[in-house]
C-alpha positions in Angstrom: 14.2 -0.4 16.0 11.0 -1.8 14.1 8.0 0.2 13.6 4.9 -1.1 12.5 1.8 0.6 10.6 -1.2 -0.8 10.1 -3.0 -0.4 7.1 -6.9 -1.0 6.8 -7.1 -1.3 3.2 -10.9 -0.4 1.8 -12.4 -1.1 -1.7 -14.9 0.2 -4.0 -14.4 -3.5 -5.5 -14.7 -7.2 -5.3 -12.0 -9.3 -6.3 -11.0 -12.7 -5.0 -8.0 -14.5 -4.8 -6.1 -11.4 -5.6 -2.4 -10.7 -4.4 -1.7 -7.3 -2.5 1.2 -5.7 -2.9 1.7 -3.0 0.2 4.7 -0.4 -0.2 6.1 1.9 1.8 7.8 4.2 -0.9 10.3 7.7 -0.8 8.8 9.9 -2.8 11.0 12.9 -2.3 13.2 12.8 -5.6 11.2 14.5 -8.5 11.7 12.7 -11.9 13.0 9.1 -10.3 10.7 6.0 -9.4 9.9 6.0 -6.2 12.2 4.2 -3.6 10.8 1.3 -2.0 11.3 1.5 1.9 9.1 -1.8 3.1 6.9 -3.8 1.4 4.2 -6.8 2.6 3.2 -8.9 -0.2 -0.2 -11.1 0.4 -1.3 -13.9 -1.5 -5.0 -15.7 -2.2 -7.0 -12.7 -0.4 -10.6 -11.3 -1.0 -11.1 -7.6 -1.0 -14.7 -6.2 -1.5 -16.2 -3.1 -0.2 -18.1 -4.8 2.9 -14.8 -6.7 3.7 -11.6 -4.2 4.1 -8.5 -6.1 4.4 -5.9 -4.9 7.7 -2.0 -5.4 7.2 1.2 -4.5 8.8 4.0 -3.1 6.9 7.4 -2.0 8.7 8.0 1.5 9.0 11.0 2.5 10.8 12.6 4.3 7.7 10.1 7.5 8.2 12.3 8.5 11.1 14.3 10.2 8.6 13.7 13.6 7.9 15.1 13.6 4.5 12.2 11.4 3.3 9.0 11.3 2.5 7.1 8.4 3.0 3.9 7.7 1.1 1.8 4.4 0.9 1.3 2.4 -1.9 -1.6 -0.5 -2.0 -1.5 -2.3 -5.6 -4.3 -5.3 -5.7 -3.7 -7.6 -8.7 -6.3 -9.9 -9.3 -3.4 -11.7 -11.7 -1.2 -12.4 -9.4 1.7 -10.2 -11.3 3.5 -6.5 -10.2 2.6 -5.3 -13.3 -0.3 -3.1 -13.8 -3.0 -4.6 -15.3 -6.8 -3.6 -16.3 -9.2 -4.3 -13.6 -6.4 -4.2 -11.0 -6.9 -2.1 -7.8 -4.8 0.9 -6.7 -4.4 3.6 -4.8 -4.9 6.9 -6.7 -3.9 9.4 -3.5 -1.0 10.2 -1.3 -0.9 8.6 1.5 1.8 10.3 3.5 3.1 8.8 6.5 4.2 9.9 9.9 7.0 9.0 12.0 4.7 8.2 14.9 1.8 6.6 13.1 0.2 3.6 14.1 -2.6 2.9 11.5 -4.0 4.6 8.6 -7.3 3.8 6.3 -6.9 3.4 2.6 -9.0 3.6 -0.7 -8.1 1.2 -3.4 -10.1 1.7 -6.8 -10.2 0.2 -10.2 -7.7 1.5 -13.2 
């Protein structure tokens, strides 16, 4: 069965033409990278702090006990996965519920 969140992702940033990465991750191991439940990718989109950006992202896997979900939102103004300065993230958890609908994010500058 498919679940779907969305995600009303907020900035204390402009950046145009950026590409969001939006993960659904396990973060119950200690000392492993997180696992990567779901994932929306989004390409060419402008994300300032009058204009919040709303996406879906599956989330069927938090039925599981053994999990714990947490959201991930990583804006590259590059284009690339990798971590760059001036890129956008999300610097709290964001734990999410089997039942949940929607949920309200802050990304901010590293």
């Amino acid at each position: 069965m498919s679940a779907k969140l969305q995600v009303e992702i907020r900035s204390t940033e402009s950046i145009t033409h950026s590409t969001i990465y939006l993960q659904l991750q396990d973060i119950s191991r200690l000392d492993v990278p997180s696992q990567v439940l779901s994932e929306t990718i989004a390409h060419g989109v402008t994300i300032a702090p009058d204009h919040p950006i709303i996406l879906t992202i599956d989330h069927a896997e938090t039925a599981d006990p053994r999990l714990r979900p947490n959201l991930r939102v990583h804006v590259s103004q590059h284009g690339h996965r990798a971590l760059h300065s001036g890129d956008l993230l999300t610097t709290e958890t964001y734990p999410i519920g089997p039942d949940q609908t929607a949920i309200i994010v802050t990304v901010s500058p590293i």
